[in-house]
Every structure is written in C-alpha cells, then in structure tokens.
KEVEX-627742 format. One record per atom (N, C-alpha, C, O): residue in three letters; x, y, z. Coordinates in pm, whole numbers, padded with zeros to 5 digits, always signed. Atoms other than C-alpha are relative to their C-alpha. Layout:
alaXYZ/...
***
This chain:
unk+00082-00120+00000/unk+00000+00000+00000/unk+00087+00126+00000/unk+00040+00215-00071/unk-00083-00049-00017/unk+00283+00205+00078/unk+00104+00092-00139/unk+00129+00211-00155/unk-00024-00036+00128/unk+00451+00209-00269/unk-00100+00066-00077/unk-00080+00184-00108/unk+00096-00114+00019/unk+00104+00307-00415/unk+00008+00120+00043/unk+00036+00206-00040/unk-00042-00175-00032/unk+00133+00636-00217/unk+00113+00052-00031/unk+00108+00175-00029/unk-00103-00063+00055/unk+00448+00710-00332/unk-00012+00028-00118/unk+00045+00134-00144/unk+00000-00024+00118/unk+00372+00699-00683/unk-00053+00092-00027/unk-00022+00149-00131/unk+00048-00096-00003/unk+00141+00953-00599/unk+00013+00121-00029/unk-00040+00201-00107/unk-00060-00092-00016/unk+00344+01165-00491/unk+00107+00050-00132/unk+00120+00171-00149/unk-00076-00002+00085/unk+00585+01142-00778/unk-00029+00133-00119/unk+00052+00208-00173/unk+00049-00087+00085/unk+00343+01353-00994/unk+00012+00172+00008/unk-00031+00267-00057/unk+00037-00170-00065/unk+00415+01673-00784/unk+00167-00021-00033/unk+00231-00115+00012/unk-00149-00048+00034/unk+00776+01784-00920/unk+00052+00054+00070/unk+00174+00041+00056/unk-00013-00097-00112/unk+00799+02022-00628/unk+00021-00097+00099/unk+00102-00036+00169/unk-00023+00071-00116/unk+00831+01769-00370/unk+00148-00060+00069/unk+00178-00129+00167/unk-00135+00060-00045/unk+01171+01703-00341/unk+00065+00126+00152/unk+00076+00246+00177/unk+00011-00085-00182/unk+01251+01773+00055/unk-00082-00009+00062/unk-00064+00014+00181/unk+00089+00002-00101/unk+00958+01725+00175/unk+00029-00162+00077/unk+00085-00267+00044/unk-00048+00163-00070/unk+00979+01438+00413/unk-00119-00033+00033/unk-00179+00017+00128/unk+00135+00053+00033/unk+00666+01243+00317/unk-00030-00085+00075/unk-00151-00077+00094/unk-00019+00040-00146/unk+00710+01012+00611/unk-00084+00084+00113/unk-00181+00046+00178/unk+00058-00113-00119/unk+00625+01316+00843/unk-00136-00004-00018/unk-00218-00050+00062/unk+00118-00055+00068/unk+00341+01433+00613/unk-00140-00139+00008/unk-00255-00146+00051/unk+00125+00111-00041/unk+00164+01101+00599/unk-00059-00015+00141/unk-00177-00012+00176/unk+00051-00014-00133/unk+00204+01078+00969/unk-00084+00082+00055/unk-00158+00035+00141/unk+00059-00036-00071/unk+00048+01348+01056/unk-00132+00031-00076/unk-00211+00110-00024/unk+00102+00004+00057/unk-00219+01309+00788/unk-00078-00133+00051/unk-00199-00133+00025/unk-00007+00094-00058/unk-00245+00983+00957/unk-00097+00047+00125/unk-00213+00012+00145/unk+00060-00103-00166/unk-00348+01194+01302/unk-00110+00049-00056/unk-00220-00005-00058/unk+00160-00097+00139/unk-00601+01400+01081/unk-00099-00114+00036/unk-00177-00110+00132/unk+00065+00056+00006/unk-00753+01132+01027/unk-00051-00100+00122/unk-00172-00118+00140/unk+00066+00031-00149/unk-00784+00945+01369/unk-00081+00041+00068/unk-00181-00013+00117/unk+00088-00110-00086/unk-00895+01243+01534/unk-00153+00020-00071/unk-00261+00024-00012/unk+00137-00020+00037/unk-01153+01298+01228/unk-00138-00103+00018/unk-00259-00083+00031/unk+00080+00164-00034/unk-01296+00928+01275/unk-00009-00046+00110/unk-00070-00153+00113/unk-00018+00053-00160/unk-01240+00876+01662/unk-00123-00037+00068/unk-00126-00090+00179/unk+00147+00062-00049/unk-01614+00810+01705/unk-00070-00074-00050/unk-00179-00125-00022/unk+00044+00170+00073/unk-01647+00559+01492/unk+00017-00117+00050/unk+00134-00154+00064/unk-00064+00117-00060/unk-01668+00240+01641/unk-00059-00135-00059/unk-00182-00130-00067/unk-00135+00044-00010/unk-01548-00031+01560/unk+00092+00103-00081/unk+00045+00141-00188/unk-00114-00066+00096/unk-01218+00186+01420/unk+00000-00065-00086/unk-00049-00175-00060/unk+00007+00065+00145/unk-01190+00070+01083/unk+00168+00059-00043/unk+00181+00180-00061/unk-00108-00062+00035/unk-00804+00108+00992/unk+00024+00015-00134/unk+00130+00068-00166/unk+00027-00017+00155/unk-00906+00095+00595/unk-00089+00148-00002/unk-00047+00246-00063/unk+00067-00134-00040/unk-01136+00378+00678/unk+00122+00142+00050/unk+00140+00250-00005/unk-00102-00071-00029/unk-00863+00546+00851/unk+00092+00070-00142/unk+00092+00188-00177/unk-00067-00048+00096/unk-00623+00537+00544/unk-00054+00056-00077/unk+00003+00162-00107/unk+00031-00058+00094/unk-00827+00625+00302/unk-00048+00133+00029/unk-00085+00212-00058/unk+00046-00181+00001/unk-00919+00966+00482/unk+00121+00052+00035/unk+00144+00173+00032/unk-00188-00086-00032/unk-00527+01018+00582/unk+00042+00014-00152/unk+00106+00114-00183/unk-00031-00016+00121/unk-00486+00956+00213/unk-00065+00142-00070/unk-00017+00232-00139/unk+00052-00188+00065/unk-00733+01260+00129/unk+00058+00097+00066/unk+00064+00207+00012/unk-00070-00132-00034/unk-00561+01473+00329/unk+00107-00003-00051/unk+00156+00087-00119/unk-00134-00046+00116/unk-00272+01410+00192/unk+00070+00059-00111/unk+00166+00132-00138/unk+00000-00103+00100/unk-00368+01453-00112/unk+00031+00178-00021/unk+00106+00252-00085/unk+00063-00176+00003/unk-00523+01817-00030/unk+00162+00028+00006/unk+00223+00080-00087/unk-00128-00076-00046/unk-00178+01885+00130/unk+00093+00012-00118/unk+00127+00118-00173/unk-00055+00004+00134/unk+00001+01789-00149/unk+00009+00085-00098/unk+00117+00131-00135/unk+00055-00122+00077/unk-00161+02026-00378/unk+00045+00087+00053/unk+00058+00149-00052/unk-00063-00094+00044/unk+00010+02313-00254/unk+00193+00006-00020/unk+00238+00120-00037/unk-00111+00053+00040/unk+00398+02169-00312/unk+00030+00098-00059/unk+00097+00187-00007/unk-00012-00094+00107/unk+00391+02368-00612/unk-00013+00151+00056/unk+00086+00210+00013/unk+00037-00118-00028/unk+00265+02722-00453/unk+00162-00007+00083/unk+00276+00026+00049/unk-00142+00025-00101/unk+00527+02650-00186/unk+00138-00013-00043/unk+00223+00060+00008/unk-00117-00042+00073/unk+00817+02578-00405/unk+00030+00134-00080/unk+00145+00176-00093/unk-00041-00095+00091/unk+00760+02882-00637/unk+00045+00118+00092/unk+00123+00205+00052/unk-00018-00086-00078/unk+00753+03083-00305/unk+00158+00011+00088/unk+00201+00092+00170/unk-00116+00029-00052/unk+01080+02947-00225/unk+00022-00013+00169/unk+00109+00038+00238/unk+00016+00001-00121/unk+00948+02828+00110/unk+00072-00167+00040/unk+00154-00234-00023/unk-00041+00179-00032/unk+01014+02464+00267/unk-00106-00063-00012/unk-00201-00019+00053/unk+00058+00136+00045/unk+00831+02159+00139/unk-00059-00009+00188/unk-00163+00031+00240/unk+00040+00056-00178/unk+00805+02050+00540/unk-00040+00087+00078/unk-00022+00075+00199/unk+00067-00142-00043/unk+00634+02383+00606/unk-00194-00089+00075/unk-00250-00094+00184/unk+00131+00117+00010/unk+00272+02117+00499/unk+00038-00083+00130/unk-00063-00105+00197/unk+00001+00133-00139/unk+00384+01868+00803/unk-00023+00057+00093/unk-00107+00019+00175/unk+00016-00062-00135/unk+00434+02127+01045/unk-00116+00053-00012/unk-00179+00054+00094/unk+00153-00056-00053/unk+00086+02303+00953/unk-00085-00119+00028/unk-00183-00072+00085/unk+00071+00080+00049/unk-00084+01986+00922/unk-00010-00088+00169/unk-00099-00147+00231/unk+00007+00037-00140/unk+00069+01899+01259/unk-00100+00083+00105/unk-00162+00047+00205/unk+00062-00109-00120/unk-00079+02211+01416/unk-00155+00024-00048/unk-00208+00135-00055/unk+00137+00016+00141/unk-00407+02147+01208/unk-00083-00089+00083/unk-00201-00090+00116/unk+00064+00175-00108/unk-00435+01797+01427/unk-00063+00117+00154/unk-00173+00106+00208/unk+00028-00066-00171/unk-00460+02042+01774/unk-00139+00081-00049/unk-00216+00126+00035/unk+00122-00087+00009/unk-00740+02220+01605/unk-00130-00121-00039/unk-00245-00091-00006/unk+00093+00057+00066/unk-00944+01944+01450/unk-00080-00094+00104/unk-00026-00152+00198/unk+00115+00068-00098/unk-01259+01778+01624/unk-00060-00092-00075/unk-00108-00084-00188/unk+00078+00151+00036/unk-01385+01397+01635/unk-00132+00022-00111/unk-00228+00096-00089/unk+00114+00051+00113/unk-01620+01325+01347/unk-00010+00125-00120/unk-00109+00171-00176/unk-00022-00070+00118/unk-01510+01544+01100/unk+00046-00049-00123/unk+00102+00019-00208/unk-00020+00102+00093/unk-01481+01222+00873/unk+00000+00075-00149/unk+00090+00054-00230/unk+00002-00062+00151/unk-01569+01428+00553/unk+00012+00074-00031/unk+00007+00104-00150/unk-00031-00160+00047/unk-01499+01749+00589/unk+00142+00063-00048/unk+00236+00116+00011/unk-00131-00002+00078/unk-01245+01792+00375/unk+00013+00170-00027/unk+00115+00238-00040/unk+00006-00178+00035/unk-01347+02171+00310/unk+00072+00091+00104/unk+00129+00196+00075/unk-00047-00051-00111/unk-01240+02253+00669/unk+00161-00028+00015/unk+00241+00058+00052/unk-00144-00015+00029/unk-00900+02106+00619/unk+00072+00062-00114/unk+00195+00067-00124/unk-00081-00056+00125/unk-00819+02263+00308/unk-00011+00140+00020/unk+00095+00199+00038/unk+00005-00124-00079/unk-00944+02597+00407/unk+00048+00078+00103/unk+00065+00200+00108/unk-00115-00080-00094/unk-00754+02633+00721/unk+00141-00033-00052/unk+00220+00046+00000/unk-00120+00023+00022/unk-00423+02481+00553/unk+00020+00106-00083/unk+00127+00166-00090/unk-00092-00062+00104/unk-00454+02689+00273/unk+00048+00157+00071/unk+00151+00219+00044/unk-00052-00126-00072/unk-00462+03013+00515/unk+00164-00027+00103/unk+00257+00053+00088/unk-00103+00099-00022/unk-00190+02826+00690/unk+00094+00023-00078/unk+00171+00091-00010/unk-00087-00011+00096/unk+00043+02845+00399/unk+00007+00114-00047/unk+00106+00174-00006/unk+00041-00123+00010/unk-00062+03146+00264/unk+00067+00094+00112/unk+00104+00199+00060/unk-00026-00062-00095/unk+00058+03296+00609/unk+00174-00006+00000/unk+00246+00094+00000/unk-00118+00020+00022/unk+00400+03117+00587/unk+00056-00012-00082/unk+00167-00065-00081/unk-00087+00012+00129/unk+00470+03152+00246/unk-00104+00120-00092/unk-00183+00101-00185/unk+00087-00075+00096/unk+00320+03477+00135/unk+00000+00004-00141/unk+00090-00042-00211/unk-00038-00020+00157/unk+00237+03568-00209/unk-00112+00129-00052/unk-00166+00135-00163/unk+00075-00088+00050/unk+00036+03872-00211/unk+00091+00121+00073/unk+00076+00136+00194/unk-00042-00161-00076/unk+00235+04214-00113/unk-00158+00096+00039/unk-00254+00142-00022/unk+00139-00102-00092/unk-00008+04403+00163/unk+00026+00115-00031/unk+00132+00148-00086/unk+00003-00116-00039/unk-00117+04746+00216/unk+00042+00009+00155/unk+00058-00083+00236/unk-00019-00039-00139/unk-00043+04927+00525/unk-00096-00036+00056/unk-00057-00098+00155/unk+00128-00004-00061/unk-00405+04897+00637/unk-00010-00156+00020/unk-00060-00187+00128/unk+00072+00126-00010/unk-00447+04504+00580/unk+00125-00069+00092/unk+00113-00168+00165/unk-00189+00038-00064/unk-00030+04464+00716/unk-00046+00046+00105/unk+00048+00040+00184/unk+00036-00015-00167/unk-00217+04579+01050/unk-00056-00084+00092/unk-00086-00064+00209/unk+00083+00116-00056/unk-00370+04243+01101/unk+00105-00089+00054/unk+00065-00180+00126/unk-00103+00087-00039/unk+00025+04080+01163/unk+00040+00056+00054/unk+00161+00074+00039/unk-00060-00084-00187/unk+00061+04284+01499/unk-00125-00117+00050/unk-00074-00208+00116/unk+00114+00118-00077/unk-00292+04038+01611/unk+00070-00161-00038/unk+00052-00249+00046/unk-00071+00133+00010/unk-00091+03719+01467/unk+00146-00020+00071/unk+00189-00126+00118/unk-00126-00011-00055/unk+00229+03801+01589/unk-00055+00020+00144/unk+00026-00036+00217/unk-00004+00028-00148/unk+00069+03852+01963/unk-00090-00115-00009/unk-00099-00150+00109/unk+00068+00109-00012/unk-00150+03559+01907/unk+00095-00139+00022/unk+00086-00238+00094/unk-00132+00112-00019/unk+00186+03364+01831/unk+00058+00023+00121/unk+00059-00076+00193/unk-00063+00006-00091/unk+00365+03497+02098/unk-00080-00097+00143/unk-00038-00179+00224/unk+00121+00041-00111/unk+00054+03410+02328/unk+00030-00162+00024/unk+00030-00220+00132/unk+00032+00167+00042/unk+00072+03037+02210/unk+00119-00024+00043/unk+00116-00077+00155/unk-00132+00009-00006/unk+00465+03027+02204/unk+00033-00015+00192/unk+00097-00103+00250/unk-00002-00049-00171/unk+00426+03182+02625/unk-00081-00147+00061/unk-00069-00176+00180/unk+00064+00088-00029/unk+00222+02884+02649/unk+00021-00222-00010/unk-00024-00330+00028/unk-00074+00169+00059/unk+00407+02555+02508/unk+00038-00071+00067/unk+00136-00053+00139/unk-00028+00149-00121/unk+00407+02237+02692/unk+00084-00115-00085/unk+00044-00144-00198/unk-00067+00075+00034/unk+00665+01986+02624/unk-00067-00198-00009/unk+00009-00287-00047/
***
C-alpha cells in the first residue's frame, strides 16, 4: 500500500525535501482524530481519509516551491491542524483545506499588503507569541 502512495506523490515535481514520512504521519493523526467516534475503528477507513488529506496537502507543493518556502512547512501546519481538529469530521475535507490553505498562505506569502491590511500581523504576531508563552513539552 505504501509504494502506491508514493507513486502519488511522484506527480508533484515540487516535492523534493519534503519528508513524506512526516506528512503522511500526521495526515495519519487527521484522520484518527476525524474518525475517533467511529466504532469499531476501521483502519481501511482510517487510510483512506489520511490519504485525502494528503492529497489536499500535497496540492500546494507547487505554490510553496515557487515561493521558495520549505516543502516540510505542509507537516508542520498539518501537525498544528491535528490540535485544532474535532472527532467526526470524517468528511470534511473543506475545513481542512481551508484552514491549511490560510496556513500556507501565512507562511509563504504571495500577495504584497497594504499598510491597512499589514495591520492584522501585529494580532498574529501577539497571538503567536501568546501560544509560544504557552508551550508544553
């Protein structure tokens, strides 16, 4: 099953660096957390919704390379994606792609701001710090 997903991946030219290992894993988590009230767990069920996220994630490789950001940018949001996401969100695929893509978007800009809208990364920057003041090992 394993090789299958790799071949996958192959199609995204941009991927070199990313450490797809990570990325599955924590698309892997995604998906636990989204299915965790399913019972019996179904670990075919499982993959195949760690596999859609993957996908999604996947899809921005390309944005991310042209921005000359890091490939393993997707693992770490995807990680911090898992702390936000709530049991039985089996299909909502709209909700993970929507916060990743702001997610990326954030760490790999690609729109030059105005002064007026560049006033909203003084509320992210104390929101980070907030979170950062807060980090448990």
């Amino acid at each position: 099953m394993r090789e299958e997903r790799k071949v996958q991946l192959s199609h995204f030219p941009s991927h070199r660096g990313l450490d797809e290992e990570a990325l599955r894993s924590a698309c892997d988590e995604m998906a636990r957390i989204a299915i965790w009230q399913t019972t019996p767990i179904d670990l075919a069920e499982i993959q195949k919704v760690s596999d859609t996220y993957f996908q999604e994630a996947v899809r921005y490789l390309e944005f991310i390379n042209d921005q000359g950001c890091d490939p393993n940018l997707l693992v770490r949001a995807v990680n911090y994606l898992v702390t936000l996401a709530l049991p039985s969100m089996l299909n909502d695929l709209r909700w993970f792609s929507e916060k990743l893509e702001v997610l990326v978007e954030l760490a790999c800009p690609s729109v030059i701001q105005s002064k007026s809208t560049a006033r909203f990364f003084s509320d992210i920057e104390k929101g980070i710090a907030k979170s950062r003041s807060k980090i448990q090992d």
